[in-house]
C-alpha positions as CSV (number, residue, x, y, z in Angstrom):
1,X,49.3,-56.2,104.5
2,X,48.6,-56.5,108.4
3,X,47.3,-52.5,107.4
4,X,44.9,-53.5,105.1
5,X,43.6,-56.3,107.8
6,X,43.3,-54.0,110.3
7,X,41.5,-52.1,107.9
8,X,38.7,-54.3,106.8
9,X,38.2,-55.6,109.9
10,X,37.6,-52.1,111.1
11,X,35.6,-51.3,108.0
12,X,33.2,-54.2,108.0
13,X,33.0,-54.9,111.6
14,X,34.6,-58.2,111.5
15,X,34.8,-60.6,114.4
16,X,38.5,-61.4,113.7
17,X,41.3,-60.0,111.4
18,X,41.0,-61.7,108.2
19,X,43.8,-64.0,106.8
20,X,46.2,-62.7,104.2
21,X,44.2,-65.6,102.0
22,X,40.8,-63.8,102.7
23,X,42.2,-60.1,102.0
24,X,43.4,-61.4,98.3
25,X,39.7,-62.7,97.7
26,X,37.9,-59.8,98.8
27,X,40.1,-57.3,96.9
28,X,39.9,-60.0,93.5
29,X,36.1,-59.9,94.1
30,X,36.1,-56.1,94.4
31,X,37.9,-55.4,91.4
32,X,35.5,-57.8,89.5
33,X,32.6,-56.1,90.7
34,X,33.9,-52.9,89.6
35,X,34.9,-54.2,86.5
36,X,31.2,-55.0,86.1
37,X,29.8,-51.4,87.1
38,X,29.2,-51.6,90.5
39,X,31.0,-48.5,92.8
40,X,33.4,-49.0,94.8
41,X,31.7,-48.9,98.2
42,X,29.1,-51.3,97.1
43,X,31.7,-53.6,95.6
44,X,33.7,-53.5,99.0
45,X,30.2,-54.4,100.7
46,X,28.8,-57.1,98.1
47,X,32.5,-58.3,98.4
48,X,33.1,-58.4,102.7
49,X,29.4,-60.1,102.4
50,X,30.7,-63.0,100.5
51,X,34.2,-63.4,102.1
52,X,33.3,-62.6,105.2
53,X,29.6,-64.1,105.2
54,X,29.5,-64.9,108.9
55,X,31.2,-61.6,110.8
56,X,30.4,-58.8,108.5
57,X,28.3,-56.2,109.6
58,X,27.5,-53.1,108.2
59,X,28.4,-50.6,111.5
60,X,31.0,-48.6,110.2
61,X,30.7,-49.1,106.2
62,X,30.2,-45.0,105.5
63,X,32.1,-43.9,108.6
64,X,35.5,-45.5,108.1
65,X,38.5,-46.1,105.4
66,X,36.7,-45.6,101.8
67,X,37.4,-48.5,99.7
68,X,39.6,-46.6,97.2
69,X,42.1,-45.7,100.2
70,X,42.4,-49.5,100.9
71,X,42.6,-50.5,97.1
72,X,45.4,-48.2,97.0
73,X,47.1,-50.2,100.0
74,X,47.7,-53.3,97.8
């Protein structure tokens, strides 16, 4: 799990690594979004934006781990 925190934090630019709490909700809300036709990228995005509504930042979206690498992780 600390992996997949590291991850998003790096991913989304994040302030501070997220809880275990926050990691569930943003991968329940990107598997929803999917679910619901959106790609994975924009689900992780649309997703870290409502988690994460006060430290994400879109930096590193395109230039770090893909969302289907850290979907894999869980």
């Amino acid at each position: 799990m600390q992996q997949i925190q590291l991850l998003l934090k790096e991913k989304y630019s994040l302030v501070h690594v997220p809880t275990v709490h926050k990691v569930h909700q943003w991968h329940d809300t990107v598997i929803q979004l999917i679910r619901e036709g959106q790609t994975k990228e924009s689900a992780g995005m649309i997703a870290a934006k409502k988690i994460f509504p006060y430290e994400y930042r879109e930096y590193r979206v395109y230039n770090s781990t893909d969302v289907d690498t850290i979907l894999s992780l869980f």
